[in-house]
C-alpha positions in Angstrom: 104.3 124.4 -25.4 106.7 127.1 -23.8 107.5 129.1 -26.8 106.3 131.7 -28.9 107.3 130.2 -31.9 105.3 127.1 -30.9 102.3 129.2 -30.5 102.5 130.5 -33.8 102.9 127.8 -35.1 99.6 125.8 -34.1 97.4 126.1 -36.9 95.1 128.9 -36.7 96.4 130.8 -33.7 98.1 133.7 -35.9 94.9 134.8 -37.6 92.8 134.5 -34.5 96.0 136.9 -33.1 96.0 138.9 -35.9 92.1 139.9 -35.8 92.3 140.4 -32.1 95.2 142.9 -32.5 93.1 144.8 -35.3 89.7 145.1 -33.4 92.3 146.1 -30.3 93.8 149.0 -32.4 90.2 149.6 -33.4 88.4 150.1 -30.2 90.8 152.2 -28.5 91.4 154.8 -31.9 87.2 155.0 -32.3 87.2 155.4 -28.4 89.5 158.6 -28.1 87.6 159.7 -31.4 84.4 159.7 -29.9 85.3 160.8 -26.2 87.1 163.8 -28.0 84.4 164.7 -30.1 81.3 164.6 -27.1 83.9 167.1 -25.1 84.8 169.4 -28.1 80.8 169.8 -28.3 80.0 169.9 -24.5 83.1 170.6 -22.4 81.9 168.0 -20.3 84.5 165.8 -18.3 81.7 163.4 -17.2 80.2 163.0 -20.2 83.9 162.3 -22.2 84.8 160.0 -19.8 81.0 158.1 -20.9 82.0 158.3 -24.1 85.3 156.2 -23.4 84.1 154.2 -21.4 80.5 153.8 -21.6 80.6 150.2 -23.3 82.3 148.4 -20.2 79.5 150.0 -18.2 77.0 148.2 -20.5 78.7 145.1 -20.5 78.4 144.7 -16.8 74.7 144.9 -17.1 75.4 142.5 -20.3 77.3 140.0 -18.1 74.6 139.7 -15.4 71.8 138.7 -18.6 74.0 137.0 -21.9 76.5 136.1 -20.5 75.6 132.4 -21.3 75.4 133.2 -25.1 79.2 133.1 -24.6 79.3 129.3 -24.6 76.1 129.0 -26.7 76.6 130.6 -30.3 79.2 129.7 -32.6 82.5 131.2 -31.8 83.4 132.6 -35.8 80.2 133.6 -36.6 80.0 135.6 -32.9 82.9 137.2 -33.4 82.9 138.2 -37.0 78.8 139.5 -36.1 80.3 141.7 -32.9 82.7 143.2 -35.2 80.8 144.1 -38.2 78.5 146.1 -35.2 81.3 147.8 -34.3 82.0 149.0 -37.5 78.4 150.0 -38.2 78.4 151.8 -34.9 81.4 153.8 -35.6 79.5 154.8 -39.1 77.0 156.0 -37.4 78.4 157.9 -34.5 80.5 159.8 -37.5 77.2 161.2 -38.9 77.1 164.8 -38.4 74.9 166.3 -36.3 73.9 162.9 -34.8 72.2 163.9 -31.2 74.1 163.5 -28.2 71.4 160.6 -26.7 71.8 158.9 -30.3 75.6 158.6 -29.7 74.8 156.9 -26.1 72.6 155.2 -27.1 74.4 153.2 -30.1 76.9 152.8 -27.0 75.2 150.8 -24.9 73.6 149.2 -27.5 77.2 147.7 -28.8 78.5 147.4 -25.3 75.8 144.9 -23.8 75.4 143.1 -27.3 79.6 142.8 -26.9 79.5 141.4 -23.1 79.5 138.0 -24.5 82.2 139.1 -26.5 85.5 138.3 -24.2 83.7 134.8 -23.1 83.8 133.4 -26.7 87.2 134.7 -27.6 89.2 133.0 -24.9 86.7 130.1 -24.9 88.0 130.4 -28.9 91.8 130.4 -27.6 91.1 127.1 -25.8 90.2 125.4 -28.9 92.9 126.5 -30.7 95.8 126.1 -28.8 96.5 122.6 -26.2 95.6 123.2 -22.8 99.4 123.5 -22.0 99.8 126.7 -23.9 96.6 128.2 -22.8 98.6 130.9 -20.5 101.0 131.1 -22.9 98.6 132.1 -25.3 96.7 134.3 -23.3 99.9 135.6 -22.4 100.5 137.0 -25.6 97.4 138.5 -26.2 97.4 140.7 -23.6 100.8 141.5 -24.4 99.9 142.2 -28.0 96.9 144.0 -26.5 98.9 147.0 -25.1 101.0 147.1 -27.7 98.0 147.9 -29.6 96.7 150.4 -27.5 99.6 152.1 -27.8 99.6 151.9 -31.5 96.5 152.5 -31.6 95.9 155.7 -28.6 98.6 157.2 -30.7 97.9 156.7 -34.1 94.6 157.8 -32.7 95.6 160.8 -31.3 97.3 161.8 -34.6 94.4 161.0 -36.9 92.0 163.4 -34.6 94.6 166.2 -35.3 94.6 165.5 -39.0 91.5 164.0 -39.8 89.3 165.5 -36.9 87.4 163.0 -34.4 84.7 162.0 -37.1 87.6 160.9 -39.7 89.0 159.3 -37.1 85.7 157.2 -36.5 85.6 155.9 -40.0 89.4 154.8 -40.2 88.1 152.7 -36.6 84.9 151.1 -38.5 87.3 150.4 -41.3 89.7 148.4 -38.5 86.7 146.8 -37.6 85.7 145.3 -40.7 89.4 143.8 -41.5 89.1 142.6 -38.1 85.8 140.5 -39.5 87.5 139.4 -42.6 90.1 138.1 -40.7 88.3 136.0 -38.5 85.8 134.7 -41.2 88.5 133.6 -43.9 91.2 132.5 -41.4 89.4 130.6 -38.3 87.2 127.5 -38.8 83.3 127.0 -38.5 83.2 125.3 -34.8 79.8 124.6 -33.6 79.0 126.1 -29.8 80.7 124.7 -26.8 77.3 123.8 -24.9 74.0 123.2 -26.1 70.5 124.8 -25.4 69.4 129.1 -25.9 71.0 131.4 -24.2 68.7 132.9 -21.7 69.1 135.1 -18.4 68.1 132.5 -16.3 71.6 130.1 -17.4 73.7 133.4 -16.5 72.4 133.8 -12.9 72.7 130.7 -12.5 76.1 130.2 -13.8 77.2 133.3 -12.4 75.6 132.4 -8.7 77.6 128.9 -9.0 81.1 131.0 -10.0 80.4 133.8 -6.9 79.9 130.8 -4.4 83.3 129.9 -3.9 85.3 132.4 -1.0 88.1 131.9 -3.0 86.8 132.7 -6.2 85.2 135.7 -4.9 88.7 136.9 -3.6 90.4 136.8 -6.8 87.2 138.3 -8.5 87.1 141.3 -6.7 91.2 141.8 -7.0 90.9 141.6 -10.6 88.3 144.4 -10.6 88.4 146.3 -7.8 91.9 148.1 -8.0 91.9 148.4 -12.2 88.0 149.4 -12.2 88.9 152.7 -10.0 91.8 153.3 -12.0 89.2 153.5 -15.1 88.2 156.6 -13.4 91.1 158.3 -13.7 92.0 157.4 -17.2 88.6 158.7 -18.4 89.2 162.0 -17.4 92.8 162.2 -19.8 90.8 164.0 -22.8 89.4 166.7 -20.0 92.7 166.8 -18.6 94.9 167.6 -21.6 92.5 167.6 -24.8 95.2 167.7 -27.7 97.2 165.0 -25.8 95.2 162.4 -24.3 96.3 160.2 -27.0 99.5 160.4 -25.8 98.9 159.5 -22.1 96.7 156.7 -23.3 99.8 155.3 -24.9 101.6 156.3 -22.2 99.3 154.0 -20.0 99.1 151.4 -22.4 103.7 151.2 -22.5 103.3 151.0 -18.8 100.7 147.6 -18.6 102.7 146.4 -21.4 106.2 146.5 -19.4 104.4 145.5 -16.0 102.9 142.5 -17.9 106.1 141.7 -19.5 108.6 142.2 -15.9 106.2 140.1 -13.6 105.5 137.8 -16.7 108.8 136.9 -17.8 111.4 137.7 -14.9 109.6 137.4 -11.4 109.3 134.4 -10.1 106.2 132.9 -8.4 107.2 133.0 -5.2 108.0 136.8 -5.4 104.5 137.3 -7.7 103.1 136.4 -4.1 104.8 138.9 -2.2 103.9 141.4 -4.7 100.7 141.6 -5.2 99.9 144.5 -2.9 102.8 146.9 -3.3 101.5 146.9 -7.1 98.1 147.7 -6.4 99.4 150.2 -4.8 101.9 151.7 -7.6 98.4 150.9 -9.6 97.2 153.9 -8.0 99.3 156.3 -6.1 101.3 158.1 -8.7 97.6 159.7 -9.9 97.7 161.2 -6.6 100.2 163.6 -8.4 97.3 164.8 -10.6 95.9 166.9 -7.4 98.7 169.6 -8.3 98.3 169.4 -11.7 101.3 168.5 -13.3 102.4 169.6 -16.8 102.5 167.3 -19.7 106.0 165.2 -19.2 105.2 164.8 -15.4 101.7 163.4 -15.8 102.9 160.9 -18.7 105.9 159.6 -16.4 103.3 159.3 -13.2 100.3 157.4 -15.9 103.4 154.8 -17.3 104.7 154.1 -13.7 101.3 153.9 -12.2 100.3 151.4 -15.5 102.9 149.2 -14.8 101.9 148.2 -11.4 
């Protein structure tokens, strides 16, 4: 399988595509929603930047505890369940005067009942596609993903303005619920990949036999390391400029899109090699520009050049 018109056309990959690009779209609109909203109400950088991206710091404690539910639910059922949270979530955080800690607290809630999340889907995309076009596959999902964010940091953005931040929130749950349909009516009952409970003690051990191997641990820690610090600096966009962090989110978004597309597509492995630390460094240095604040059309160009590394 080398082509995208292969891939769509093995039986079930497009709706499996299709819900992931909806609950993509719908994460990063209710995230911006929610991250504007807790700074409009406490002008609090650290606290918007929570907001954001509170969930991923829930998963991590997620992925050291349930992370072995990933192979031991059933993938459609998993997937439709995480999303109709979501959307209940994003209900909820919409209810006026809803307390600050109730807010966090449905975060973190959703983010640690999510971690398994990410394990089932591509465990999904393994089913559905031959091994030969796994990469191909995933390929296009990440692909697909930022094109979504940027859909979906900008269309964001734009609903906040109109609809205000708790509007915005209910178009996201809405997302979220299509997303559900989607993968209940278009993807097939499959029973779990491995047999037994999930329980804490499966993940440490699973997760002590992945960490053992040096090189294993290398490529773990570049995969983290370099985009988790970057996190940092994207949280702080809505403290940064409030009635445009949509756009630099999109801006970000365009960036990863055209990085995954150029070393994808055109660089060859060989040069991938040789590359790998002058982009962890474009990863980061043009946000050293953000130390002289820079207005508006500088700090997008520095966020899509730094996103494409």
């Amino acid at each position: 399988m080398r082509t995208y018109r292969e891939l769509f056309r093995t039986p079930e990959f497009t709706p499996f595509f299709a819900a992931v690009s909806v609950q993509t779209a719908a994460q990063t609109a209710t995230g911006l929603a929610l991250a504007t909203l807790v700074y409009t109400r406490t002008g609090s950088p650290l606290l918007s930047a929570l907001a954001m991206f509170g969930p991923s710091l829930a998963q991590v404690a997620g992925a050291l505890t349930l992370l072995s539910a990933a192979d031991r639910l059933p993938p459609r059922a998993t997937l439709t369940a995480l999303a109709l949270l979501s959307a209940a979530a994003a209900c909820v955080q919409a209810v006026p005067g809803l307390p600050l800690w109730g807010a966090f607290a449905v975060l973190l809630v959703v983010g640690a009942a999510g971690s398994p999340g990410g394990g089932v889907r591509y465990g999904l995309l393994n089913e559905i596609v031959p091994r030969e076009g796994f990469l191909i596959g995933r390929s296009v999902l990440n692909m697909t993903g930022g094109a979504m964010q940027i859909c979906g940091f900008a269309v964001g953005g734009a609903l906040v303005a109109v609809f205000s931040p708790r509007g915005t929130l209910l178009v996201g749950a809405a997302l979220y619920v299509v997303a559900a349909a989607v993968t209940r009516f278009g993807l097939s009952a499959r029973a779990p990949r491995a047999a037994g409970r999930p329980s804490v003690r499966e993940t440490r051990r699973t997760n002590a036999l992945l960490w053992s191997s040096v090189p294993r641990r290398y490529v773990f820690l570049a995969l983290w390391v370099p985009n988790g610090l970057v996190v940092g600096c994207e949280s702080l966009y809505v403290a940064y400029a409030p009635a445009h962090a949509g756009l630099l989110f999109a801006g970000g978004a365009l960036g990863m899109l055209a990085g995954d597309t150029l070393v994808g597509r055109f660089v060859t492995a060989r040069w991938r090699a040789r590359l790998g630390a002058p982009l962890r460094l474009l990863l980061a240095a043009p946000y050293l520009l953000f130390a002289l604040r820079p207005g508006l059309p500088l700090a997008l160009a520095a966020v899509v050049l730094a996103s494409v590394g």
